[in-house]
C-alpha positions in Angstrom: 92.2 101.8 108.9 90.3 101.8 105.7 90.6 106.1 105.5 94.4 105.2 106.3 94.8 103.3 103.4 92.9 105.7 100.9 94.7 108.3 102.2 98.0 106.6 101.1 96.3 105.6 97.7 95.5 109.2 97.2 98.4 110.5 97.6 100.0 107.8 96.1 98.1 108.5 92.9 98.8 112.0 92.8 102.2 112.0 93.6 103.0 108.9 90.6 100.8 111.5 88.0 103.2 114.4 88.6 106.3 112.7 88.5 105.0 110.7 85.3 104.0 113.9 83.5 106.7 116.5 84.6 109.4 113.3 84.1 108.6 112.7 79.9 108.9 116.9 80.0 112.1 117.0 81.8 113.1 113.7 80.0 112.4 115.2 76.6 113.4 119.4 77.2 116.1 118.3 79.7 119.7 118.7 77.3 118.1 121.9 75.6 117.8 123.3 78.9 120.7 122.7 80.5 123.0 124.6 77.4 119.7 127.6 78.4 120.4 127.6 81.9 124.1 127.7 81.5 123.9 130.2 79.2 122.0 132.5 82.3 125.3 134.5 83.8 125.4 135.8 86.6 122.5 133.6 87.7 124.3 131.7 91.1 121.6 129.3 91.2 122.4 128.2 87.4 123.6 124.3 87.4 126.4 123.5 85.5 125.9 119.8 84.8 123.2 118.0 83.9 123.3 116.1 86.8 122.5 119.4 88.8 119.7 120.5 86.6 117.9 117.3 86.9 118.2 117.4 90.6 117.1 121.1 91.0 114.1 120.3 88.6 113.5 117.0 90.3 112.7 118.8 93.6 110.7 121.6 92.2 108.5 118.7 90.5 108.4 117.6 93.8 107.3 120.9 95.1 105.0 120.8 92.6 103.1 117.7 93.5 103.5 118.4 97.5 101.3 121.9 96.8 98.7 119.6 94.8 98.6 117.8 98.0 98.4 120.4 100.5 95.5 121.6 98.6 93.8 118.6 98.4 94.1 117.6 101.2 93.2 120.9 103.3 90.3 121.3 100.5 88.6 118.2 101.7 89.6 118.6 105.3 91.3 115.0 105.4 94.3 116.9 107.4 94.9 120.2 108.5 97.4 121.9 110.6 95.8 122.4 114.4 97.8 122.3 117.7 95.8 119.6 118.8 95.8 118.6 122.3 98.0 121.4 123.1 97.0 124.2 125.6 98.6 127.4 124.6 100.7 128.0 127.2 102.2 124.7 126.2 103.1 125.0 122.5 106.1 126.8 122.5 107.8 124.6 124.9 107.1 121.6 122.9 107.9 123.0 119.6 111.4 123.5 121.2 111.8 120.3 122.7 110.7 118.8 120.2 113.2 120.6 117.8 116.0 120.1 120.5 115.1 116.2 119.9 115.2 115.9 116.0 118.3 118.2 116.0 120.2 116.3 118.2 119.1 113.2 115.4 120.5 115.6 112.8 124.0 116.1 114.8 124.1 112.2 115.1 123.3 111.5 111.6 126.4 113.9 110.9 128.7 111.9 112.8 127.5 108.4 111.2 127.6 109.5 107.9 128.5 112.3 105.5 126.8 112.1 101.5 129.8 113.9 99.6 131.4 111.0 100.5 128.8 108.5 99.4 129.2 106.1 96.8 126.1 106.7 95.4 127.2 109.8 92.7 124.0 110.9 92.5 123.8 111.5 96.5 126.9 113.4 95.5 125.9 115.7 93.1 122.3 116.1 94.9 123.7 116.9 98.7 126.6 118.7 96.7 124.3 121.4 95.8 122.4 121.5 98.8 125.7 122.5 100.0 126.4 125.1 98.2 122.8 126.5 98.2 121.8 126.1 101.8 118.5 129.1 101.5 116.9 127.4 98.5 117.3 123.9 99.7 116.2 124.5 103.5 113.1 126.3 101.7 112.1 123.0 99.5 113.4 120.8 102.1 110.8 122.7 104.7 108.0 122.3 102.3 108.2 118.9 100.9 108.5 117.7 105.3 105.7 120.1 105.8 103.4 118.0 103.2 104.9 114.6 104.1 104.3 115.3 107.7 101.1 116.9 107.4 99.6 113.4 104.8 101.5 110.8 107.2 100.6 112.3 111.1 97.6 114.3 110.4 96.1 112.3 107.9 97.1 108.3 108.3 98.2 108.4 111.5 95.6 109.9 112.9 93.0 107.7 111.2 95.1 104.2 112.2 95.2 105.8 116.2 91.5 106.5 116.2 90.4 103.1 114.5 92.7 101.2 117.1 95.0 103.2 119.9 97.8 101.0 120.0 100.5 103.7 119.8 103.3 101.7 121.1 102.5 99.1 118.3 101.7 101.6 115.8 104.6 104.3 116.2 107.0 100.7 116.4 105.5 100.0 112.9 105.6 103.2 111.6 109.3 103.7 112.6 110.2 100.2 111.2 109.2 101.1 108.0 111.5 104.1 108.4 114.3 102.3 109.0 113.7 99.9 106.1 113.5 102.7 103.9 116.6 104.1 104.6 118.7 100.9 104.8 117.0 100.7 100.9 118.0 104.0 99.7 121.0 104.9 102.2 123.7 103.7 104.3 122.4 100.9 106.8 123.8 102.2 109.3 122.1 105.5 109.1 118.9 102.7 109.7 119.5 103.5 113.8 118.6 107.5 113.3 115.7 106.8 110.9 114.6 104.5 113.6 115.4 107.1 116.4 112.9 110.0 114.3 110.3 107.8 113.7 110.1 106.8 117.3 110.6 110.7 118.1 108.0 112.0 115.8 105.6 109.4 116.0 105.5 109.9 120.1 105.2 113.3 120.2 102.1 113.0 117.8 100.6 111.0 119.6 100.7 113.2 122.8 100.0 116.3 121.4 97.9 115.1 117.7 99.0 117.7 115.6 101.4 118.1 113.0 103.3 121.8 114.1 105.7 120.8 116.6 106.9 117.9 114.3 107.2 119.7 110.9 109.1 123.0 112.9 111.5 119.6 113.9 112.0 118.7 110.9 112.7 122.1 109.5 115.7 122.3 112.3 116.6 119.1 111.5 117.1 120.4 107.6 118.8 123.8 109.0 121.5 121.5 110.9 122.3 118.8 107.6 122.5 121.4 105.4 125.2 123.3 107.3 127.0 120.2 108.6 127.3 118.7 105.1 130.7 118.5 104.3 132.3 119.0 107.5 134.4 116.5 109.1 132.2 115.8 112.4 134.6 114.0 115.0 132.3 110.5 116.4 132.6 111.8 119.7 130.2 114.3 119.1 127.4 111.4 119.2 128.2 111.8 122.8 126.4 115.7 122.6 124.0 114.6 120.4 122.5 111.4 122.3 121.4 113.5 125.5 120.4 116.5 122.8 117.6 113.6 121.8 117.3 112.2 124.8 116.5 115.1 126.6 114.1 116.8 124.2 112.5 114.1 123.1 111.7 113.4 127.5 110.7 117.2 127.9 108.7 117.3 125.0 106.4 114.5 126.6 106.9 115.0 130.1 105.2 119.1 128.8 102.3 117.0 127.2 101.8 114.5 130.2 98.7 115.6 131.5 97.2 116.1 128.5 97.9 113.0 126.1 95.1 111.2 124.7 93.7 108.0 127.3 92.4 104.3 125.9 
């Protein structure tokens, strides 16, 4: 428990000194560069508001950070990205389950809630772009899950299992906090799908103990948002979505059955 929390302090700590340093740069250059950028033509990718400049430098600070992280945290072997428990004729059956689960959370998030129409402008402007840039976005989006996923399962997670396997009590936890985050930061009732991935994510870990099959979810999950964003999604399409998630999420363990980790 105690590596857990270090772990979180860590990254913590690393993650506050990039955002302090690169936020008094991008605080203090920000209205020179946004006349700089808009003066690029031709350049697609070229924000034409402030409000997009700070988002599209916001997540490469991001980026930033999450590659400090990956480093450190490969370097010093306190995470790394191993299939785990699972055999190799297993993996690719999990990976897909596991993808068929979190997009089927991504097709239900769609039909709860769409962010153009938020009333939160800067969701706007940020899911705006993401819109209209789907490549870049998906990339970013990918990495900063892949370092998230890769400091929260293979790191904390893994420590808090080993020091006590209470998964049911842990993964509840875990997904709780998940859901509180959201209702913080988003719509509430986009709380029952935050609730529904950390459940999903935090169970397949725990069968299989490695990261793969729940970043290459995530990455789907990204790949479905981005391209649903803006489009009216009827509610009755929670009815496809519920057995997508249902169904994966039960295949996905039901492949790692016989080989899940025993109290």
């Amino acid at each position: 428990m105690r590596k857990a929390l270090l772990y979180l302090l860590l990254a913590l700590g690393i993650l506050v000194a990039v955002m302090l340093v690169s936020g008094a740069f991008l605080g203090f250059m920000g209205p020179f560069l946004v006349g700089f950028i808009d003066g690029l033509n031709g350049n697609d990718y070229a924000p034409s508001k402030p409000s997009d400049l700070y988002f599209v430098m916001g997540m490469a600070i991001f980026c930033v950070a999450c590659a400090i992280l990956q480093i450190v945290f490969l370097r010093m072997r306190l995470a790394s990205y191993t299939m785990g428990r699972i055999p190799r004729e297993k993996r690719w059956p999990v990976i897909f389950w596991t993808m068929v689960a979190l997009g089927g959370l991504a097709l239900l998030y769609c039909t709860m809630s769409d962010p153009l129409t938020s009333l939160d402008e800067t969701m706007r402007d940020s899911f705006g772009w993401i819109s209209r840039h789907p490549l870049p976005s998906i990339l970013g989006m990918g990495f900063i899950e892949a370092t998230v996923d890769l400091i929260i399962f293979g790191g904390m997670m893994r420590e808090i299992l080993e020091w006590k396997h209470r998964p049911q009590i842990v993964i509840t936890v875990f997904a709780a906090i998940m859901c509180l985050l959201t209702v913080s930061f988003s719509e509430p009732t986009l709380a029952i799908p935050a609730m529904m991935v950390g459940m999903v994510e935090g169970y397949v870990y725990e069968y299989t103990r490695s990261v793969i099959p729940i970043i290459m979810g995530d990455i789907f999950y990204w790949i479905i948002l981005v391209f649903l964003i803006g489009v009216a999604i009827p509610g009755w399409c929670a009815i496809i979505a519920i057995p997508l998630i249902v169904l994966g999420f039960y295949s996905a363990l039901k492949t790692m059955e016989p080989f899940k980790p025993i109290d």
